[in-house]
N, C-alpha and C positions, 0 to 999 in steps of 0.2 A: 539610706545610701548603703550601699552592696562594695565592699573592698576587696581584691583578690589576694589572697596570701598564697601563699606556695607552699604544698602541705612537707611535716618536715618526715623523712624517712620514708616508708614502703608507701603503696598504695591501698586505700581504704576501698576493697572489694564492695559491691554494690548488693543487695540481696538481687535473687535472683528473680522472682517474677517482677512486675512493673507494678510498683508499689502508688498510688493514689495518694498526695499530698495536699492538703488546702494552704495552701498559701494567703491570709488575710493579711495587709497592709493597707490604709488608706493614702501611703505615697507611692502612687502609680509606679514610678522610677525603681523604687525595690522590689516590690511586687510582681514587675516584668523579669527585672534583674532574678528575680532567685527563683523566678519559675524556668526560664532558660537555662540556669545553672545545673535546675535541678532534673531536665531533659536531659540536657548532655549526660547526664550520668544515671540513666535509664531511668529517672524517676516519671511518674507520671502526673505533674502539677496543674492542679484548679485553684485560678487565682481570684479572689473576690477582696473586693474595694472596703468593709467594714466585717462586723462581727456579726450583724444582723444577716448579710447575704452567706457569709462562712456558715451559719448556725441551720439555713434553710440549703444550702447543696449537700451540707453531711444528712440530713434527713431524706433525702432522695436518691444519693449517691454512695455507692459501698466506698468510704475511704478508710484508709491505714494507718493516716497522721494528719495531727494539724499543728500550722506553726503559725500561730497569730501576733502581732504587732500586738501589745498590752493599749497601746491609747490611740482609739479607732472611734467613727460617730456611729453610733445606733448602739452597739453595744460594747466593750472594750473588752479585751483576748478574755481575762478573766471572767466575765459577766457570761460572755460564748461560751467559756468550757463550760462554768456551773451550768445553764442552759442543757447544753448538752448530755453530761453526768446525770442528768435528772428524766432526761428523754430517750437514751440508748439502752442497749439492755447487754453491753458488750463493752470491753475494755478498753478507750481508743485514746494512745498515746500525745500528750501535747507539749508541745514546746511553745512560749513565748520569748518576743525579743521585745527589748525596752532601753531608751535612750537612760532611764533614770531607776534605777534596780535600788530603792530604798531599802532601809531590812522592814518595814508593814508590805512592803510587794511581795521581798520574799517569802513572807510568811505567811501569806496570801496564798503565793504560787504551793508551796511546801502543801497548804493545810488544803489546797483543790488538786494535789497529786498531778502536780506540771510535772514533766520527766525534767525540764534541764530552761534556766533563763540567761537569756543567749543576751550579752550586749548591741545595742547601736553604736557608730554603725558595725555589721554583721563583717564577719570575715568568712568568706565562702568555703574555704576550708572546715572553719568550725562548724556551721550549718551543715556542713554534709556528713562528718565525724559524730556529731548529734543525734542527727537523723538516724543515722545507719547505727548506732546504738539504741537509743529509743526503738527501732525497729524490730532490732535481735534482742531484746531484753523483751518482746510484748509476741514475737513470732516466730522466735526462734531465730539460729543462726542461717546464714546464707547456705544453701544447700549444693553442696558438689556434684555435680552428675558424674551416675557413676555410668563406667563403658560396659555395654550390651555383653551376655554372656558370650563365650570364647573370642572378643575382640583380644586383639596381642598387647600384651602390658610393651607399654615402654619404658625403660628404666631411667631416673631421673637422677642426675648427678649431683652428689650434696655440694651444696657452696663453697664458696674456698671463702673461708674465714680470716 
Protein backbone atom coordinates (compact mmCIF):
# COMPACT_ATOMS: atom_id res chain seq x y z
CA UNK A 1 0.00 0.00 0.00
CA UNK A 2 1.38 3.47 -1.35
CA UNK A 3 0.53 6.50 1.17
CA UNK A 4 0.75 10.15 0.02
CA UNK A 5 2.57 12.55 2.44
CA UNK A 6 3.13 15.99 1.44
CA UNK A 7 6.86 16.45 1.27
CA UNK A 8 7.90 18.94 4.03
CA UNK A 9 9.73 22.26 2.79
CA UNK A 10 11.33 22.85 -0.93
CA UNK A 11 10.85 20.76 -3.71
CA UNK A 12 13.20 17.60 -4.36
CA UNK A 13 14.52 18.49 -8.06
CA UNK A 14 14.35 15.35 -10.23
CA UNK A 15 17.77 14.26 -12.03
CA UNK A 16 17.66 15.29 -15.18
CA UNK A 17 17.72 12.68 -17.82
CA UNK A 18 14.81 9.82 -17.46
CA UNK A 19 16.19 7.68 -15.12
CA UNK A 20 14.97 3.65 -15.57
CA UNK A 21 13.54 2.28 -12.33
CA UNK A 22 12.60 -1.49 -11.64
CA UNK A 23 9.83 -1.38 -9.51
CA UNK A 24 9.41 -5.34 -8.09
CA UNK A 25 6.39 -5.70 -5.82
CA UNK A 26 4.28 -8.89 -5.89
CA UNK A 27 1.14 -6.53 -4.80
CA UNK A 28 -0.11 -5.30 -7.97
CA UNK A 29 -1.82 -2.13 -6.11
CA UNK A 30 1.73 -0.82 -5.11
CA UNK A 31 3.51 -1.67 -7.78
CA UNK A 32 1.09 0.28 -10.21
CA UNK A 33 0.97 2.90 -7.44
CA UNK A 34 4.74 3.84 -7.41
CA UNK A 35 5.36 3.25 -10.96
CA UNK A 36 2.79 6.27 -11.61
CA UNK A 37 4.27 8.14 -8.85
CA UNK A 38 7.25 7.75 -10.23
CA UNK A 39 6.25 8.98 -13.94
CA UNK A 40 4.80 11.87 -12.73
CA UNK A 41 8.12 12.87 -11.60
CA UNK A 42 10.06 12.16 -14.86
CA UNK A 43 11.06 8.81 -13.70
CA UNK A 44 10.97 6.22 -16.09
CA UNK A 45 9.42 2.85 -14.29
CA UNK A 46 9.44 -1.11 -15.22
CA UNK A 47 7.37 -2.74 -13.05
CA UNK A 48 7.55 -6.50 -12.59
CA UNK A 49 5.43 -8.86 -10.25
CA UNK A 50 8.38 -10.88 -8.34
CA UNK A 51 12.32 -10.84 -8.08
CA UNK A 52 12.72 -13.63 -10.65
CA UNK A 53 11.08 -11.26 -13.66
CA UNK A 54 13.10 -7.93 -11.79
CA UNK A 55 16.40 -10.02 -12.14
CA UNK A 56 15.64 -11.04 -15.98
CA UNK A 57 14.60 -7.11 -17.30
CA UNK A 58 17.81 -5.59 -15.64
CA UNK A 59 19.81 -8.30 -17.73
CA UNK A 60 18.26 -6.92 -20.98
CA UNK A 61 17.39 -3.49 -20.04
CA UNK A 62 20.05 -0.50 -19.09
CA UNK A 63 18.47 0.37 -15.76
CA UNK A 64 19.71 3.02 -12.96
CA UNK A 65 17.76 1.53 -9.85
CA UNK A 66 15.95 -0.97 -8.38
CA UNK A 67 13.43 -0.88 -5.66
CA UNK A 68 12.37 -4.25 -4.66
CA UNK A 69 9.67 -5.41 -2.21
CA UNK A 70 12.03 -7.74 0.37
CA UNK A 71 9.19 -10.81 0.37
CA UNK A 72 8.30 -11.63 -3.26
CA UNK A 73 7.68 -15.43 -4.98
CA UNK A 74 10.53 -16.70 -7.02
CA UNK A 75 13.14 -14.85 -5.57
CA UNK A 76 12.81 -12.15 -2.64
CA UNK A 77 14.30 -8.20 -3.12
CA UNK A 78 17.49 -9.61 -1.35
CA UNK A 79 18.05 -13.00 -3.06
CA UNK A 80 17.50 -10.44 -6.69
CA UNK A 81 20.09 -8.10 -5.78
CA UNK A 82 22.73 -10.93 -4.69
CA UNK A 83 21.71 -12.41 -8.23
CA UNK A 84 22.39 -9.50 -9.77
CA UNK A 85 25.81 -8.17 -7.88
CA UNK A 86 27.11 -11.45 -9.07
CA UNK A 87 25.98 -11.05 -12.79
CA UNK A 88 26.51 -7.05 -13.64
CA UNK A 89 29.78 -5.66 -14.05
CA UNK A 90 28.58 -1.99 -13.02
CA UNK A 91 27.35 -0.42 -9.74
CA UNK A 92 23.49 -0.43 -9.68
CA UNK A 93 21.95 1.22 -6.93
CA UNK A 94 18.99 -0.71 -4.63
CA UNK A 95 16.55 0.24 -2.42
CA UNK A 96 14.17 -2.38 -0.59
CA UNK A 97 10.93 -1.89 1.12
CA UNK A 98 9.64 -4.17 3.74
CA UNK A 99 6.43 -4.44 6.02
CA UNK A 100 8.90 -6.08 8.91
CA UNK A 101 12.75 -4.32 8.85
CA UNK A 102 14.05 -6.98 11.62
CA UNK A 103 17.87 -6.08 12.62
CA UNK A 104 19.05 -9.84 10.49
CA UNK A 105 17.14 -7.94 7.32
CA UNK A 106 19.17 -5.10 8.17
CA UNK A 107 22.12 -6.52 8.27
CA UNK A 108 21.36 -8.37 5.37
CA UNK A 109 20.49 -5.41 3.53
CA UNK A 110 23.79 -3.45 5.08
CA UNK A 111 26.21 -6.46 4.18
CA UNK A 112 24.47 -6.77 0.21
CA UNK A 113 25.09 -2.69 -0.07
CA UNK A 114 21.19 -1.78 -0.19
CA UNK A 115 21.45 2.17 -0.44
CA UNK A 116 18.35 2.75 2.03
CA UNK A 117 15.18 0.23 3.58
CA UNK A 118 12.35 1.91 3.04
CA UNK A 119 9.26 0.87 5.42
CA UNK A 120 5.63 -0.51 4.44
CA UNK A 121 3.46 0.93 3.90
CA UNK A 122 5.64 3.41 1.61
CA UNK A 123 5.22 7.05 1.89
CA UNK A 124 5.60 8.55 -1.67
CA UNK A 125 7.45 11.38 -0.52
CA UNK A 126 10.06 9.15 0.96
CA UNK A 127 10.36 6.96 -2.15
CA UNK A 128 11.08 9.61 -4.17
CA UNK A 129 13.65 11.52 -1.47
CA UNK A 130 15.35 7.97 -1.71
CA UNK A 131 15.46 7.56 -4.92
CA UNK A 132 16.82 10.79 -5.96
CA UNK A 133 19.52 10.27 -3.35
CA UNK A 134 20.54 6.89 -4.29
CA UNK A 135 20.62 8.51 -7.69
CA UNK A 136 23.06 11.41 -7.01
CA UNK A 137 25.26 9.61 -4.60
CA UNK A 138 25.82 6.65 -7.70
CA UNK A 139 25.63 9.49 -10.84
CA UNK A 140 26.15 12.20 -9.68
CA UNK A 141 24.21 15.45 -8.91
CA UNK A 142 21.16 16.55 -11.24
CA UNK A 143 22.86 18.59 -13.83
CA UNK A 144 21.90 22.38 -14.56
CA UNK A 145 21.72 23.51 -18.03
CA UNK A 146 23.71 25.82 -18.66
CA UNK A 147 22.53 28.84 -21.30
CA UNK A 148 24.20 28.83 -24.82
CA UNK A 149 27.12 31.25 -25.12
CA UNK A 150 26.16 35.23 -25.36
CA UNK A 151 22.36 34.19 -24.21
CA UNK A 152 21.52 37.38 -21.75
CA UNK A 153 21.93 36.45 -18.03
CA UNK A 154 19.04 37.38 -16.18
CA UNK A 155 19.62 38.41 -12.83
CA UNK A 156 17.94 36.60 -10.03
CA UNK A 157 16.59 38.30 -6.90
CA UNK A 158 17.84 36.67 -3.36
CA UNK A 159 14.98 35.71 -1.31
CA UNK A 160 13.47 37.74 1.32
CA UNK A 161 14.33 35.82 4.46
Amino acid sequence: MVTEARPSGGHNPMPAPPFTVVVADDDRGTREALGEVLHAQGFKPVLAADGGEAVEIVQVQLVHLVLFDMHMPRLTGLEALTLLRHTLDRVLPAVLMTADATTELMRQALSAQVYSVIPKPVKTNVVLHTLTRAIAQVYGPPQTPTPPAGSPSVPVPPKAG
